[in-house]
C-alpha positions, 0 to 999 in steps of 0.5 A: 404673260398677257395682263388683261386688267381694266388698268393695261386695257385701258392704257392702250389701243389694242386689237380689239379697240381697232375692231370697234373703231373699224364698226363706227364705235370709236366713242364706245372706246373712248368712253371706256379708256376715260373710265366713264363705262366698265370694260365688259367681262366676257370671260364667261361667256361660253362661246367665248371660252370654245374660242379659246379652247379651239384656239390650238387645234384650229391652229395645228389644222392650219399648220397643216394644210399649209405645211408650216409650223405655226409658234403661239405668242403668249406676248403683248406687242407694242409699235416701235414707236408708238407706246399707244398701240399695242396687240396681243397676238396668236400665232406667228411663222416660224420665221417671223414674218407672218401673223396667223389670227385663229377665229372660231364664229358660228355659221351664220357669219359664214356670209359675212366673208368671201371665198377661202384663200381670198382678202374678202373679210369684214371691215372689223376683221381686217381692222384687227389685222392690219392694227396687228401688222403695224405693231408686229411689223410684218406684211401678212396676217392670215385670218384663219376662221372655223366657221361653225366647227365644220369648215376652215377657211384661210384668208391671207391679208397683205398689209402695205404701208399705205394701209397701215398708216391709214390705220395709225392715224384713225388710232392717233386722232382717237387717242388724243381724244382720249388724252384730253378727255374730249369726246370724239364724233360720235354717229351710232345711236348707242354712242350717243346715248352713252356720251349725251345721257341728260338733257338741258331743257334747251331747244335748237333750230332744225337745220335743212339736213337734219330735218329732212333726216328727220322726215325720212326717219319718220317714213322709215318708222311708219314702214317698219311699223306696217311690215311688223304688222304683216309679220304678226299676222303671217306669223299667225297664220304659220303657227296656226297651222302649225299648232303643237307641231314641232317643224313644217317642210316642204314635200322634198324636205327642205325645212320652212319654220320650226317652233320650240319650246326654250330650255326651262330658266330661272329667275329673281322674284323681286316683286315677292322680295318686296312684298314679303321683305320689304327692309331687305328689298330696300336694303339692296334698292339702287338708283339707275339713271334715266335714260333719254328716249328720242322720239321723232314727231 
């Protein structure tokens, strides 16, 4: 049965390590096989659950069109002979020598890929199945995608040596960075606030690069700036005309905007709490760290 602990996460690199390495965050992988951040538990999440329950009949479709009998695998995979790599999988021929990845994603992911039955996925994607190929030891792995619940599209990766060693030695330069807990390159933004939350007081010398990064940045920042002021006022103007209507169309039907009213929610009064029991607000008060804020002059 696959163990899905903090503790066997975190002894490994899985599939799904190969998806956010794949995305640039392989220094959010490192912090979180160093311990340094919480594995985020996503179980209860609901489109995360319809993934699973879908799972099994996204999977009998496939068999189907493809007139193969597809076995699950309820295993955790290991690389011949990297004890570091490892996967969970889905689903396998019966022969044993292809992989079948099962997804459920929403419509507008739709875009994201190419034609059914080509190799044309996004880099996460093919990540995920060329890590899971190298530790099942196979040639192909069939990404089998429901895109929102109305149309099945097939997409058989074939996976060389080439491309696996490619992917073993990104993994291998990651891992040893995890073994010695040195921090590995980092070039998302969210990376890099998480590994450099606190600043020394120094000051260094801009290098030509990084200023003239710098003076674009703040070019693109004065860009963003005025198309969110032409946003608001062209928003305006739509809702204005709009007013307690629920959508707008063109003469032949074609939808323009709608503008809903969201579910009711609730929330935790705190302010009151604080107000109205001030020895129990303290009680439950902790401190969060600061966080950086990165500003361009």
């Amino acid at each position: 049965m696959a163990d899905f602990s903090p503790q066997n996460r975190n002894s490994a690199i899985w599939s799904g390590d190969a998806r956010q390495i794949a995305a640039g965050r392989a220094a959010d992988v490192w912090l979180t096989k160093t311990g340094q951040q919480e594995i985020e538990d996503i179980s209860d999440v609901e489109a995360v659950q319809w993934g699973l329950r879908l799972q099994e009949p996204i999977a009998r479709a496939v068999g189907d069109r493809l007139k193969v009998r597809l076995k699950e695998l309820d295993i955790e995979g290991t690389h011949l002979t990297l004890p570091w790599m490892r996967s969970h999988f889905d689903f396998v021929s019966e022969d044993n020598k292809t992989l079948f990845e099962i997804k459920n994603y929403n419509i507008h992911a739709r875009s994201k890929f190419g034609d059914d039955g080509s190799q044309d996925v996004p880099a996460a994607d093919m990540a995920q199945c060329i890590h899971e190929a190298a530790v099942f030891n196979v040639q192909v792995v069939n990404l089998c995608v429901l895109f929102g619940g109305q149309e099945l599209c097939i997409y058989p990766i074939t996976v060389d040596d080439a491309m696996k060693q490619l992917m073993i030695d990104q993994e291998a330069t990651l891992w040893a960075h995890i073994q010695t807990r040195t921090p590995p390159e980092a070039t998302h933004p969210d990376d890099l606030r998480r590994l450099f939350r606190r600043d020394d007081g120094s000051y260094k010398v801009a290098s030509q690069e990084v200023q003239a990064a710098c003076m674009k940045l703040k070019e693109i920042k004065q860009t963003i700036k005025r198309l969110e002021e032409q946003e608001e006022i062209l928003t305006g103007m739509v809702q204005n005309y709009m007013g307690e209507t629920s959508l707008i169309q063109t003469v032949d039907g074609h939808a323009l905007a709608t503008w809903k009213k969201a579910s009711d929610g609730e929330r935790f009064d705190t302010k009151r709490l604080q107000k109205e029991m001030p020895g129990l607000y303290d009680q439950y008060k902790v401190t969060s760290l600061g966080s950086r804020r990165f500003l361009v002059k």
